[in-house]
C-alpha positions as CSV (number, residue, x, y, z in Angstrom):
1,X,12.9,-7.0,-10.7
2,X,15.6,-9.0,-11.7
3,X,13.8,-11.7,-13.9
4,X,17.7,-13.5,-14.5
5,X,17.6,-14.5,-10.8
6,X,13.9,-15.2,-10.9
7,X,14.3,-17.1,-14.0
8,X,17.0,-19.6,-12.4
9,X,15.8,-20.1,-9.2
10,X,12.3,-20.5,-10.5
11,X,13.2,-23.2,-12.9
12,X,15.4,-24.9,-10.5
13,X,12.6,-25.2,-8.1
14,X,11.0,-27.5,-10.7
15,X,13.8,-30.3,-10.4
16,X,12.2,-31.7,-7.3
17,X,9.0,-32.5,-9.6
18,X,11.2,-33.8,-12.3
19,X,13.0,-36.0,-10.0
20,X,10.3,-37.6,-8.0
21,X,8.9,-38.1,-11.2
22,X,11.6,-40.0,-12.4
23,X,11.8,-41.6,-9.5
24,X,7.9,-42.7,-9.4
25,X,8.1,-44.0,-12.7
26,X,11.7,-45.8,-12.0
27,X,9.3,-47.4,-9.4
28,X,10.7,-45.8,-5.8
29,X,8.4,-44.8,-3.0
30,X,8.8,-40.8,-4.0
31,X,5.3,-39.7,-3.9
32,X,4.9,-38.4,-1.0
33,X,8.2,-36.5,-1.3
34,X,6.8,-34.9,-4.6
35,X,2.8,-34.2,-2.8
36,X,4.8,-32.8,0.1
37,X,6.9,-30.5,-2.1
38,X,3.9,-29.6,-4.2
39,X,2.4,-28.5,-1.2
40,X,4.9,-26.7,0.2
41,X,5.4,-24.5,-3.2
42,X,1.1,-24.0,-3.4
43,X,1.3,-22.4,0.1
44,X,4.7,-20.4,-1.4
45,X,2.8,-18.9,-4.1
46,X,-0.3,-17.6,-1.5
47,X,2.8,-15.5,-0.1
48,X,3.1,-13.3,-3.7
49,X,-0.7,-12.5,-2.9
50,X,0.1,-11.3,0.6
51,X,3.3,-9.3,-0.5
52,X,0.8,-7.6,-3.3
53,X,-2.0,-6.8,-1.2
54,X,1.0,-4.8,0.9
55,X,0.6,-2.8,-1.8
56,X,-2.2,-2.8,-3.6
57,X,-4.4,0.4,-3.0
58,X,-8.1,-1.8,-3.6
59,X,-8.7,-5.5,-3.8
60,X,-6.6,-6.0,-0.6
61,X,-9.3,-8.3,1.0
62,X,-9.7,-10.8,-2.3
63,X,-5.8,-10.9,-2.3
64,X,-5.2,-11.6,1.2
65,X,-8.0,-14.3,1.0
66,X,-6.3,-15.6,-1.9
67,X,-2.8,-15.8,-0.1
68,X,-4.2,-18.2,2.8
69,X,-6.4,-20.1,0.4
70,X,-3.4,-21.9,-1.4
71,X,-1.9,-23.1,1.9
72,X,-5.5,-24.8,3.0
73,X,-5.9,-26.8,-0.6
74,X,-1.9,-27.6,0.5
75,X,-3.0,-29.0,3.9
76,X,-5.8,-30.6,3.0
77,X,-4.0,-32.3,-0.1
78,X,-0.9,-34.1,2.2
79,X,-3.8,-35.7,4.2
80,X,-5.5,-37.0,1.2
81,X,-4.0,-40.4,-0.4
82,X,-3.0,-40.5,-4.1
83,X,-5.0,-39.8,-6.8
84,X,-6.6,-37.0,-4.5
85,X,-3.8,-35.3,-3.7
86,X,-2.4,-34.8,-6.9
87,X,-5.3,-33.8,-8.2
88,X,-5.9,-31.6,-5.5
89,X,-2.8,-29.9,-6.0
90,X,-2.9,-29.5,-9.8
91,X,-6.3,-27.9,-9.1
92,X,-4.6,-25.5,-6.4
93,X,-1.8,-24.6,-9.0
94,X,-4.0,-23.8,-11.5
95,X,-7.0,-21.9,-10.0
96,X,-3.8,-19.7,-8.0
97,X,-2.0,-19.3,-11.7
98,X,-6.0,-17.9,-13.0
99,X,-6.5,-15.9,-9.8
100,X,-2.3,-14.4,-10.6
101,X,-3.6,-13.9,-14.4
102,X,-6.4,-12.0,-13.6
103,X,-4.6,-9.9,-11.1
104,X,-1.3,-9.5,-12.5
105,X,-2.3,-5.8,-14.1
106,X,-3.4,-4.2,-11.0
107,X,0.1,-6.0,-9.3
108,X,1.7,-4.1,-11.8
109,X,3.5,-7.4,-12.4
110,X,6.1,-7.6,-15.9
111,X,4.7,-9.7,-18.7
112,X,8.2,-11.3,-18.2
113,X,6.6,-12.6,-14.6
114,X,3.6,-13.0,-15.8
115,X,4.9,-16.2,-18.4
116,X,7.6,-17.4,-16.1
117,X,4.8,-18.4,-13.8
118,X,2.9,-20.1,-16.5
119,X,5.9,-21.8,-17.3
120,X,6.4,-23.1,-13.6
121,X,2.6,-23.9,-13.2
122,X,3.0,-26.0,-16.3
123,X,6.3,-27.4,-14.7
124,X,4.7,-28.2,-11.4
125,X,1.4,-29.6,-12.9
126,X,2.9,-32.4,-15.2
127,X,5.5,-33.2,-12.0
128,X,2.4,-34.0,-10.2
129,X,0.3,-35.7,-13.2
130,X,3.3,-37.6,-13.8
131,X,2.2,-39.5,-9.9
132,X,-0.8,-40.4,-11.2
133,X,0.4,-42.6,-14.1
């Protein structure tokens, strides 16, 4: 795993949460842009689940569940108006980053993984709490 590459494009993938952050608080129309992105990178993040239960030799049912499960909260969060849908988001990134913590052993995921996406959940959290004020 080359954690460089994920490391860059990872942390670039936070600057449209910065920006329409930025932007919501310089007082432009942005939200949606930033609860559409949000959504988009919840339902990205049920696609690791899928790739693991590829592989995985038990739990393939809970992490195939938990793959399609992030791209429903996404759906139903772009049809909610704000606060809902940031909070409905921020409550999809974090109950994916718990159900990645407690499964990142049997994935056989690197520690190195393992904080880069506690990093980007962080990231991607206060991009979306940053709508609500």
């Amino acid at each position: 795993m080359d954690m460089k590459w994920l490391r860059i494009l990872g942390y670039a993938g936070l600057a449209p949460f910065a920006a329409t952050a930025m932007g919501h608080w310089a007082g432009l129309p942005v939200d949606r842009v930033g609860l559409v992105y949000g959504a988009v990178i919840l339902s990205f993040l049920g696609g690791i689940q899928w790739g693991s239960a590829l592989h995985a030799s038990a739990g393939q049912r809970e992490r195939l569940v938990a793959s399609v499960v992030p791209s429903l909260i996404a759906w139903i969060a772009v049809l909610l108006a704000q606060p809902f849908a940031s909070v409905v988001l921020i409550g999809g990134f974090i109950g994916q980053w718990l159900f990645d913590r407690r499964h990142a052993n049997a994935a056989q995921w690197p520690l190195e993984f393992v904080v880069l996406r506690t990093h980007l959940t962080l990231g991607a959290c206060v991009g979306l709490g940053a709508l609500l004020v």
